[in-house]
DSSP file (Angstrom, degrees, kcal/mol; ACC not computed):
  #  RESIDUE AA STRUCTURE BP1 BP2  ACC     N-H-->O    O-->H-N    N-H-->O    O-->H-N    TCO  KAPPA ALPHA  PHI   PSI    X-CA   Y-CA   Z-CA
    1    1 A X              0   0    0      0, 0.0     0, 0.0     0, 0.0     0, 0.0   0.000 360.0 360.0 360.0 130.7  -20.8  186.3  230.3
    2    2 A X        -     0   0    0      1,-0.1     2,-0.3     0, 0.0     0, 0.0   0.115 360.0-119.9 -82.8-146.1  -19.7  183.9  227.6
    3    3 A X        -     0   0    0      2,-0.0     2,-0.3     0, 0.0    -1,-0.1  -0.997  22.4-172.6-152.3 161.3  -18.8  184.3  224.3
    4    4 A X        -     0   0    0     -2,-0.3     2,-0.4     2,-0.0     0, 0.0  -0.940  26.7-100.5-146.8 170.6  -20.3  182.7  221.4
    5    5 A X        -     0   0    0     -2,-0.3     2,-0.5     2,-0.0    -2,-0.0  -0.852  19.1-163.7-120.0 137.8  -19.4  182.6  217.4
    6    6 A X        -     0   0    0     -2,-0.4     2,-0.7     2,-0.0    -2,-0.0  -0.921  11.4-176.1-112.0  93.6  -21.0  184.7  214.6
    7    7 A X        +     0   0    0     -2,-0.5     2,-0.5     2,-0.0    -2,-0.0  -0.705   9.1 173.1 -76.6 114.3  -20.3  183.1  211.1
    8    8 A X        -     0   0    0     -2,-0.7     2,-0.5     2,-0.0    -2,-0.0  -0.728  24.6-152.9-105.4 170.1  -21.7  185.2  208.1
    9    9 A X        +     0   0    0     -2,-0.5     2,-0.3     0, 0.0     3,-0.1  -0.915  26.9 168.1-137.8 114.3  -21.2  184.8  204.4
   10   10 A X        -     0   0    0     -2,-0.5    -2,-0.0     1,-0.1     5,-0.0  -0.841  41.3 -77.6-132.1 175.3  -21.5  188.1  202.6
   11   11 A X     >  -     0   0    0     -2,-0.3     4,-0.8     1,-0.1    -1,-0.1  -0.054  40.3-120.5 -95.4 142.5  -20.7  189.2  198.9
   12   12 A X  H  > S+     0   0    0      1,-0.2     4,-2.7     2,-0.2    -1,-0.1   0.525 107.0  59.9 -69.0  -8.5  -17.3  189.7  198.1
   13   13 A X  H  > S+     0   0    0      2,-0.2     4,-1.4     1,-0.1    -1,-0.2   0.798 106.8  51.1 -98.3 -27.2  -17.6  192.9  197.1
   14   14 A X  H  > S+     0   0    0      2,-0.2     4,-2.3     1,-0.2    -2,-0.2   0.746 103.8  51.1 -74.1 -17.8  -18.7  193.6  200.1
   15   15 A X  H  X S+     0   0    0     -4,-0.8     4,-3.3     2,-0.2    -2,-0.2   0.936 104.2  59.9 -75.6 -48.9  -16.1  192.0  202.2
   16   16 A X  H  X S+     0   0    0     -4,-2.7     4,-3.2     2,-0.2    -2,-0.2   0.886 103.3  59.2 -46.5 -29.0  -13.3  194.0  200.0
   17   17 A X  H  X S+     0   0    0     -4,-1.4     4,-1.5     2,-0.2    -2,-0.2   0.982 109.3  37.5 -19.0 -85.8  -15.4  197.1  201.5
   18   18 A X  H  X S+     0   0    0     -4,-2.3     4,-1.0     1,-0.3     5,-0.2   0.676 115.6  58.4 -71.5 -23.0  -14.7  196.2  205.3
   19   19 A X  H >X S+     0   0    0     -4,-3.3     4,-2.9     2,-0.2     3,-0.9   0.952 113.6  35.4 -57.3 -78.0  -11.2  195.1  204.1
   20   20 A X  H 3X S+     0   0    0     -4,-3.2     4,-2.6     2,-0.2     5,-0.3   0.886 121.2  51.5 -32.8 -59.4  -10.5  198.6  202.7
   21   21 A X  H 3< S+     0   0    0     -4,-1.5    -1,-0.2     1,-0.3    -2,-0.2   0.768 113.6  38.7 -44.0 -49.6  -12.5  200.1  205.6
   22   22 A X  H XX>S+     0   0    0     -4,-1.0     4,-1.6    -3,-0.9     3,-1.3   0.838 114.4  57.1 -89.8 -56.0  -10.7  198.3  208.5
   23   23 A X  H ><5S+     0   0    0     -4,-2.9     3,-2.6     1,-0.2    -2,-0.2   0.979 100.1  58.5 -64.6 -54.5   -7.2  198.7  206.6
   24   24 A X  T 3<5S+     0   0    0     -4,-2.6    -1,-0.2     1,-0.3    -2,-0.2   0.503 110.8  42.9 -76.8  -9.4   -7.7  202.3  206.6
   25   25 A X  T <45S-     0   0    0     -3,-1.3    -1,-0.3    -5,-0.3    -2,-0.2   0.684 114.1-112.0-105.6 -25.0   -8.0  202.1  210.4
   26   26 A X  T <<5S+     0   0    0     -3,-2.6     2,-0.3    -4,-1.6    -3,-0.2   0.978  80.9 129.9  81.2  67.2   -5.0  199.6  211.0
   27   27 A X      < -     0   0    0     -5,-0.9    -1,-0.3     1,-0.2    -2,-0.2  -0.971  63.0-122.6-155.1 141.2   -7.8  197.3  212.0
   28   28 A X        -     0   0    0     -2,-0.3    -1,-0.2     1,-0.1     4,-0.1   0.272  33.5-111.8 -80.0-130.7   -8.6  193.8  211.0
   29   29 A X  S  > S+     0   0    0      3,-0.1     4,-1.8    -7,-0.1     5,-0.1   0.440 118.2  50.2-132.1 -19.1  -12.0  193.3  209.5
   30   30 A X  H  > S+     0   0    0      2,-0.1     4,-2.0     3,-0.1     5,-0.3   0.880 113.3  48.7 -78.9 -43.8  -13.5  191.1  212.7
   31   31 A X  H  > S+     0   0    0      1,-0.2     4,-2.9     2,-0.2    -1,-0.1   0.995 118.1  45.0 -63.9 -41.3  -12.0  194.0  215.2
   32   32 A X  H  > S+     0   0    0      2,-0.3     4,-1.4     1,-0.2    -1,-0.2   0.887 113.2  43.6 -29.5 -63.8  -13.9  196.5  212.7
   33   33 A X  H  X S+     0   0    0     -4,-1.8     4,-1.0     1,-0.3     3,-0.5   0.895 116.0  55.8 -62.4 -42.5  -17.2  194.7  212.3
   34   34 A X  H >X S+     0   0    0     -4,-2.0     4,-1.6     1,-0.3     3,-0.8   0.855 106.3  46.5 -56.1 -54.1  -16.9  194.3  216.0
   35   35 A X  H 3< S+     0   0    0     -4,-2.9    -1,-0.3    -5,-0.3    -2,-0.2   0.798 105.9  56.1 -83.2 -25.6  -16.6  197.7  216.7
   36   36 A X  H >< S+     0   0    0     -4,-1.4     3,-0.6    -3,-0.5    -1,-0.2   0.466 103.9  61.4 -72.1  -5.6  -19.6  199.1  214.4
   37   37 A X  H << S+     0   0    0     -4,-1.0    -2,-0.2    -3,-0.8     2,-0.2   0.952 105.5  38.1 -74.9 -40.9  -21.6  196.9  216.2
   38   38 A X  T 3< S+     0   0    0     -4,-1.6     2,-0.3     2,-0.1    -1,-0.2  -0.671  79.8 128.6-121.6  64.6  -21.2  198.4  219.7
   39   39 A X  S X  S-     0   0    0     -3,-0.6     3,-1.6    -2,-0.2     4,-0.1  -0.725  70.5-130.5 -79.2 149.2  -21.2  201.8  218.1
   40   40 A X  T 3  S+     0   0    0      1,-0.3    -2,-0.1    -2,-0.3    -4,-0.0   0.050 107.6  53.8-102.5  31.6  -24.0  203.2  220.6
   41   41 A X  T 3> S+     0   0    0      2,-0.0     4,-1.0     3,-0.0    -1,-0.3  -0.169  92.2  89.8-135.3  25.1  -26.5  204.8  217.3
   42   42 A X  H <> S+     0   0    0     -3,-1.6     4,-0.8     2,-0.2    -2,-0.1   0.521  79.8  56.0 -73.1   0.2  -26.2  200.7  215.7
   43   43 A X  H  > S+     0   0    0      2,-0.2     4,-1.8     3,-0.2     5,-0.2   0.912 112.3  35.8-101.8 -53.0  -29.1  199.8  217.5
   44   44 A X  H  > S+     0   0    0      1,-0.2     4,-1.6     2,-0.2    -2,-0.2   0.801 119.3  53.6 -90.8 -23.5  -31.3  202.7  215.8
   45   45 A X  H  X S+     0   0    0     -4,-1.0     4,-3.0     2,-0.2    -1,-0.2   0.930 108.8  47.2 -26.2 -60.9  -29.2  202.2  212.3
   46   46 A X  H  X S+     0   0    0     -4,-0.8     4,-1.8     2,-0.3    -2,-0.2   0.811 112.6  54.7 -77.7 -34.2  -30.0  198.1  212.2
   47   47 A X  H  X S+     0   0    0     -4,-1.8     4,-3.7     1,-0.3     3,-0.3   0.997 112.4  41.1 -79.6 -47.8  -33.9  199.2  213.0
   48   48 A X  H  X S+     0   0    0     -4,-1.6     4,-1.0     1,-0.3    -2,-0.3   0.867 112.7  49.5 -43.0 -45.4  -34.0  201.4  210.1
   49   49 A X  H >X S+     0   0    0     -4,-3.0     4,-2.9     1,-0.2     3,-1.6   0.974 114.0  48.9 -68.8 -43.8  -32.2  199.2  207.7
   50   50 A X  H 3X S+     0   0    0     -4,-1.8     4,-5.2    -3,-0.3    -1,-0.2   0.965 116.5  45.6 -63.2 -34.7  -34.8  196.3  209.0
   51   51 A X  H 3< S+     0   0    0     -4,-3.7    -1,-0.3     2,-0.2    -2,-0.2   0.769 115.6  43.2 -72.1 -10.3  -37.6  199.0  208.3
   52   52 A X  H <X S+     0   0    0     -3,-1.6     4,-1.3    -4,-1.0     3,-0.3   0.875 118.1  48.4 -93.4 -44.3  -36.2  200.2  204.8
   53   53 A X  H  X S+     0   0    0     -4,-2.9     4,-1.2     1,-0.2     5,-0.2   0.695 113.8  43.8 -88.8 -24.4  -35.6  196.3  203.9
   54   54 A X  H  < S+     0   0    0     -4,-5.2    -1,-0.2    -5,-0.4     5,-0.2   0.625 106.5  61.5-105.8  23.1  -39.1  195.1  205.0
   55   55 A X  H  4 S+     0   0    0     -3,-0.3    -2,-0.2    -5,-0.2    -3,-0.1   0.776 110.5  47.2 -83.6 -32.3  -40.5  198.0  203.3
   56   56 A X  H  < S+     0   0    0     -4,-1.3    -3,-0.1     2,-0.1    -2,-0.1   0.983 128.1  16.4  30.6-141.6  -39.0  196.4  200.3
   57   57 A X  S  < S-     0   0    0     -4,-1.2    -3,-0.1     1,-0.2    -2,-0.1   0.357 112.7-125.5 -43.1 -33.9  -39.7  193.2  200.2
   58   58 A X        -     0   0    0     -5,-0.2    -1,-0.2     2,-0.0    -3,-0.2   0.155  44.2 -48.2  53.7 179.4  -42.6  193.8  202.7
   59   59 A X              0   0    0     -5,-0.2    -5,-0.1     1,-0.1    -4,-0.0  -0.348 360.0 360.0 -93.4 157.2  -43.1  192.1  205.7
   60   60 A X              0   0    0     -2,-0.1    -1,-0.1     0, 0.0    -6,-0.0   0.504 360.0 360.0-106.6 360.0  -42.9  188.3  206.0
């Protein structure tokens, strides 16, 4: 398996979040994000957020 690079841009207030969040673990904020991803309930989180957000917006 390789490995490939995830660039985001999110809101600053939201990066100070995962700053706070991640300091408060003695974690950087890439090991953090990294590690709420392959938390094993993100998969059923991310569908909900997708179901809340095109419930929203509605779907496109």
């Amino acid at each position: 398996m390789g490995t490939s690079v995830l660039s985001l841009r999110i809101d600053g207030e939201l990066l100070d979040r995962l700053r706070d969040h991640a300091a408060k673990r003695g974690m950087s904020v890439q090991d953090y994000v990294i590690q709420t991803l392959i938390r094993n309930d993100f998969d059923e989180r991310f569908q909900s957020a997708v179901e809340e957000t095109e419930r929203f917006y509605g779907v496109t």
